[in-house]
C-alpha positions in Angstrom: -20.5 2.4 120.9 -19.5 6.1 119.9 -21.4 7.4 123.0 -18.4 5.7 125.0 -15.5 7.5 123.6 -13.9 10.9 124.6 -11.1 13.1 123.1 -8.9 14.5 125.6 -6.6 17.2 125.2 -4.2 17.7 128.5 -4.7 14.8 129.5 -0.9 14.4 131.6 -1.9 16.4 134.0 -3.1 16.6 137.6 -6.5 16.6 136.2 -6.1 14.6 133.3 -5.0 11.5 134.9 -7.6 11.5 137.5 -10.3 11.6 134.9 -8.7 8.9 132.7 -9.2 6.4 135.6 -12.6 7.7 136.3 -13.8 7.4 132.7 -11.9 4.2 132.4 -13.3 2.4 135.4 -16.8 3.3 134.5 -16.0 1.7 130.5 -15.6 5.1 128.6 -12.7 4.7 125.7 -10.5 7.9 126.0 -8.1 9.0 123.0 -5.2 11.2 124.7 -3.8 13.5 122.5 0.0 14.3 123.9 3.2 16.7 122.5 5.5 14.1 123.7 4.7 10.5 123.7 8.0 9.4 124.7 7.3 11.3 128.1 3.8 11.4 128.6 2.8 8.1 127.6 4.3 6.2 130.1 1.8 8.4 132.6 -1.3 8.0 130.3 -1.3 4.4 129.9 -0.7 3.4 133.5 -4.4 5.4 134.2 -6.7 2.6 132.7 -7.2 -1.1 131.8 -5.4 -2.2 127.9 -7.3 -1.4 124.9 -9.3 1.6 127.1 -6.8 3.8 126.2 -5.0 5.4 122.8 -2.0 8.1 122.8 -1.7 9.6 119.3 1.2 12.4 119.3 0.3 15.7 118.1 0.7 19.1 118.0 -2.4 20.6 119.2 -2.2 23.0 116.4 -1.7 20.4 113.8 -5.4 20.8 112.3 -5.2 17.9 109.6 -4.0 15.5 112.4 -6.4 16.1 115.1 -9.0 16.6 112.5 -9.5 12.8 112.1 -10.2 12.0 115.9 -13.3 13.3 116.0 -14.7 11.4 113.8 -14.6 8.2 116.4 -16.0 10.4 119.3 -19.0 12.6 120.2 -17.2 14.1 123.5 -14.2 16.3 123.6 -12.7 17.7 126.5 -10.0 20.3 126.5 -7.8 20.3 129.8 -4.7 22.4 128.4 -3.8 25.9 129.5 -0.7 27.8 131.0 0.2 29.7 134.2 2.7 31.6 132.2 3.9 32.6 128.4 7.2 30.8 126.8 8.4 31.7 123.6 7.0 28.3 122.5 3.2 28.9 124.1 1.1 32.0 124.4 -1.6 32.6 126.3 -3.2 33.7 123.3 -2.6 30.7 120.9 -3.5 28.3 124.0 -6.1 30.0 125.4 -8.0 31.5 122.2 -7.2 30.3 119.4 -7.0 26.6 120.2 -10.5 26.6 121.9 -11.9 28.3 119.0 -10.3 24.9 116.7 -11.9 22.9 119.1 -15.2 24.2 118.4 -15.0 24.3 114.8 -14.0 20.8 114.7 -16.8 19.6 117.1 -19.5 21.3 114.8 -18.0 19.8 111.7 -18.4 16.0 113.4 -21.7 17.4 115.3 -20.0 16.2 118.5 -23.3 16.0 121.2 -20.5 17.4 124.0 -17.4 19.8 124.1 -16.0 20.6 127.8 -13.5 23.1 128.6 -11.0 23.7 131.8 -11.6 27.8 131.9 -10.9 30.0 135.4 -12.6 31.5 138.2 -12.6 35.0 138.2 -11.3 35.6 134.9 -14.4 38.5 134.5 -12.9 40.7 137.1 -9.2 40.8 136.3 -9.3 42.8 133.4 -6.1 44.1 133.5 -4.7 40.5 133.3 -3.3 38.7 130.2 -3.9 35.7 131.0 -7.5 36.2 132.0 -8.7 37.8 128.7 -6.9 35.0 127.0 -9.0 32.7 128.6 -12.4 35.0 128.6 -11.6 35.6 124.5 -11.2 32.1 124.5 -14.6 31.0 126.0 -16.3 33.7 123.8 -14.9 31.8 120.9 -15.8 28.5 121.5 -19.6 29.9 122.4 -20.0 31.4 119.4 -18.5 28.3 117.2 -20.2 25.0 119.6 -23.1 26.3 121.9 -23.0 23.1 123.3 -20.1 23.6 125.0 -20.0 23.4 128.5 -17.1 25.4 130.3 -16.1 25.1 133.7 -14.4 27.5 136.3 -12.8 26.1 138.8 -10.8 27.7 141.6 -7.2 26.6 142.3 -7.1 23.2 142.0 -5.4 20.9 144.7 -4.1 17.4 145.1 -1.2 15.4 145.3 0.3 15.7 141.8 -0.7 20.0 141.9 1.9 22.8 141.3 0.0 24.6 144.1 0.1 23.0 147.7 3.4 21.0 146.4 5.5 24.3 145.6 4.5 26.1 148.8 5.3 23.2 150.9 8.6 23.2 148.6 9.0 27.0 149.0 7.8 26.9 153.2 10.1 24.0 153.5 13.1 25.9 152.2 12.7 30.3 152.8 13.1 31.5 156.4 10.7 34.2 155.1 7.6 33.8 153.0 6.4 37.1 151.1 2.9 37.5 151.2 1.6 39.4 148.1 -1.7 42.0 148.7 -1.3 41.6 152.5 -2.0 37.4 151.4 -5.9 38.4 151.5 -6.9 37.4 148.4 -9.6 34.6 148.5 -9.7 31.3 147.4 -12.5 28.4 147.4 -9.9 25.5 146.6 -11.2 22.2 144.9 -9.6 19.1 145.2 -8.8 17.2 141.6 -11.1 14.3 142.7 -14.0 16.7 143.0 -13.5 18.5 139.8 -13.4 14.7 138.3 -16.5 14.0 139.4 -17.8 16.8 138.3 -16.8 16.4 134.5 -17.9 12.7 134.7 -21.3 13.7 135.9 -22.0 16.5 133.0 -20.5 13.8 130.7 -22.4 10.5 132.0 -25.6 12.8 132.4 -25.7 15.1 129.8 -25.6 18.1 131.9 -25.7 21.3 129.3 -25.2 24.7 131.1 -22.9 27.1 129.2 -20.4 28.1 132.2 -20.7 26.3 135.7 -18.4 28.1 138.3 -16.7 25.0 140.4 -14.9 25.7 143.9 -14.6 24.1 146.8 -16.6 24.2 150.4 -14.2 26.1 152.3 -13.0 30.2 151.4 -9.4 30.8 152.3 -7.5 33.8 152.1 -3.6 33.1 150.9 -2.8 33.4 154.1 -4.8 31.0 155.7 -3.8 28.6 153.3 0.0 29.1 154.0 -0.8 28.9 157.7 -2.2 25.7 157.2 0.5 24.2 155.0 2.6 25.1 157.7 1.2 23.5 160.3 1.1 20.6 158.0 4.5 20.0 157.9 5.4 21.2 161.3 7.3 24.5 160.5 7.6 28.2 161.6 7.8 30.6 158.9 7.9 34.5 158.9 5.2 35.4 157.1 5.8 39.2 155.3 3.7 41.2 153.9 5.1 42.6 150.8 5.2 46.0 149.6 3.7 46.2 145.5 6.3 47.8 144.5 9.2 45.3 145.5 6.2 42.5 144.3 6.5 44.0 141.2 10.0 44.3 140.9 10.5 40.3 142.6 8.1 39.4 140.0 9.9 41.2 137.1 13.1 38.9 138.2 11.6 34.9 138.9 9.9 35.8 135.4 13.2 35.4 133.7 13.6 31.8 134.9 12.1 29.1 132.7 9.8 28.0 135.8 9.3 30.9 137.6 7.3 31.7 140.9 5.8 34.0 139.9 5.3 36.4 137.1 4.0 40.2 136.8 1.0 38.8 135.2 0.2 36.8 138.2 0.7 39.2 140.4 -2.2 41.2 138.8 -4.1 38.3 139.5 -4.1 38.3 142.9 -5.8 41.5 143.1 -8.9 39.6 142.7 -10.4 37.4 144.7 -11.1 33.5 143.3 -14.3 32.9 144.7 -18.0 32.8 143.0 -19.2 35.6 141.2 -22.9 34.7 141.7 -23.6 35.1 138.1 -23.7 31.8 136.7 -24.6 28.4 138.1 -21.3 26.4 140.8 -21.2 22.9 140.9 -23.7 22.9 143.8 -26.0 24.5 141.4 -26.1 21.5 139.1 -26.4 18.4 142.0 -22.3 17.8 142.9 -20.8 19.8 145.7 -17.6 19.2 146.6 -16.5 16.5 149.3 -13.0 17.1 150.0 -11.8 19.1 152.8 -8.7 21.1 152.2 -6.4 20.8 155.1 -7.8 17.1 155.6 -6.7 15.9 152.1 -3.0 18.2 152.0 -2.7 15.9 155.1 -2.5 12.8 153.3 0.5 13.7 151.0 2.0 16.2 153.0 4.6 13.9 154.9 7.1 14.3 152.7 7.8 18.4 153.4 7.8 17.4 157.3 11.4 16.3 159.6 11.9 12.7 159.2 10.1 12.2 155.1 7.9 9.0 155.1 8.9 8.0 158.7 6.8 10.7 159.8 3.7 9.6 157.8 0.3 9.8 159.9 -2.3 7.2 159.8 -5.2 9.4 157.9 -8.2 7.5 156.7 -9.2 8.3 153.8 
């Protein structure tokens, strides 16, 4: 049945694995499209029962490859995007110019859905790369599919993140902790597992609404969120507020590392708070607001960044 099978682009990560096993259990056929299948697929095909599941190795940018998956599916879903430019990726080419192949293809096979991973808060920080990327991006992909639906979420949390895991890495580690903009800026965190339901539910019940805003039911400042990491895993941490001008220049420096902590780029983004903007629909809007209470689900997978590892594991029900 061609209404049971989805393309999925990014479908390694934090987010991408959770909605494999959601689309999976409730008997959607996924195709994963992956850089590296030596790497990746060892991940994807442990996310859903035999014969539920294809890798195919691509480039995304190889148009006369990808070009022939979507002629077995009506749903694609794009989960791929960067925190930071390489000399490989730009925020342009991932951001823009993908999307924008995305859309074209999905006219040619009149796909009946495209979804895309966008950002909140991407209208305000205009002085942002990556946030034009994405905004140029969504533009593009409006103008080529209007049935594309594009979510925003906030920062997105869970267990296999590069959010709460490298603060509890960094809190765990630095006597200090440099709090950027006075850590004021405001989040509305969403767990993985809420965003996944999300998607499934605009999938599963043909939910078109052009841009659906999707956060979380709690709004944190940064530094609320640190001071609850840290009482996570039990540890006393200076917390310093940071001059901008030795933010800049810190930022200027972990940019030259291949993973860095931060870049200049993302420091501009912190100016802004994440939060709704009140101009499109959230995922409360549409029927599915989010169950999952920060501090309560960091708490289930946050053992390991306290004394003692495992052995100091809580019983948490779930």
């Amino acid at each position: 049945m061609k209404g049971k099978n989805c393309l999925i682009f990014g479908g390694s990560g934090q987010i991408g694995r959770h909605l494999i096993r959601k689309l999976t259990k409730n008997d959607y056929k996924v195709t994963v499209v992956t850089r590296n299948i030596h790497q990746k697929g060892h991940i994807i095909k442990t996310q859903g029962n035999a014969g539920y599941i294809d890798i195919v190795e691509s480039n995304i940018f190889n148009e006369a490859k990808i070009k022939s998956l979507f002629e077995r599916v009506d749903i694609c879903i794009n989960l791929v995007g960067i925190l930071y430019e390489k000399k490989t990726s730009s925020f342009k080419n991932i951001h823009t110019i993908f999307p924008s192949l995305l859309a074209k293809l999905s006219k040619q096979n009149n796909l009946r859905h495209l979804i895309h991973l966008s950002a909140l808060g991407i209208n305000e920080a205009i002085d942002s790369d990556y946030a034009k990327s994405k905004l140029e991006g969504e533009k593009e992909l409006l103008k080529n599919f209007p049935l594309t639906t594009i979510l925003r979420p906030s920062v997105v949390y869970s267990t296999d993140d590069n959010f709460t895991t490298n603060f509890m890495t960094l809190l765990n580690r630095l006597p200090v902790f440099p709090l950027y903009y006075n850590g004021q800026t405001k989040f509305m965190p969403i767990h993985s597992s809420d965003l996944v339901d999300i998607i499934y539910n605009i999938i599963s019940k043909n939910i078109n609404s052009h841009i659906i805003e999707c956060v979380g039911n709690e709004t944190l400042t940064l530094k609320e969120i640190i001071e609850k990491l840290l009482n996570l895993i039990d540890k006393r941490r200076i917390l310093l507020p940071v001059p901008l001008f030795f933010g800049k220049l810190s930022a200027k420096f972990f940019q030259l590392f291949p993973k860095p902590l931060i870049t200049e780029d993302q420091l501009r983004l912190l100016k802004y708070n994440n939060v709704v903007s009140g101009k499109y629909k959230t995922n409360s809007d549409i029927g599915f607001p989010a169950k999952c209470l920060f501090e309560k689900e960091v708490e289930k997978y946050c053992y390991m960044w306290r004394e003692g590892g495992q052995f100091s594991k809580k019983n948490v029900s779930k």
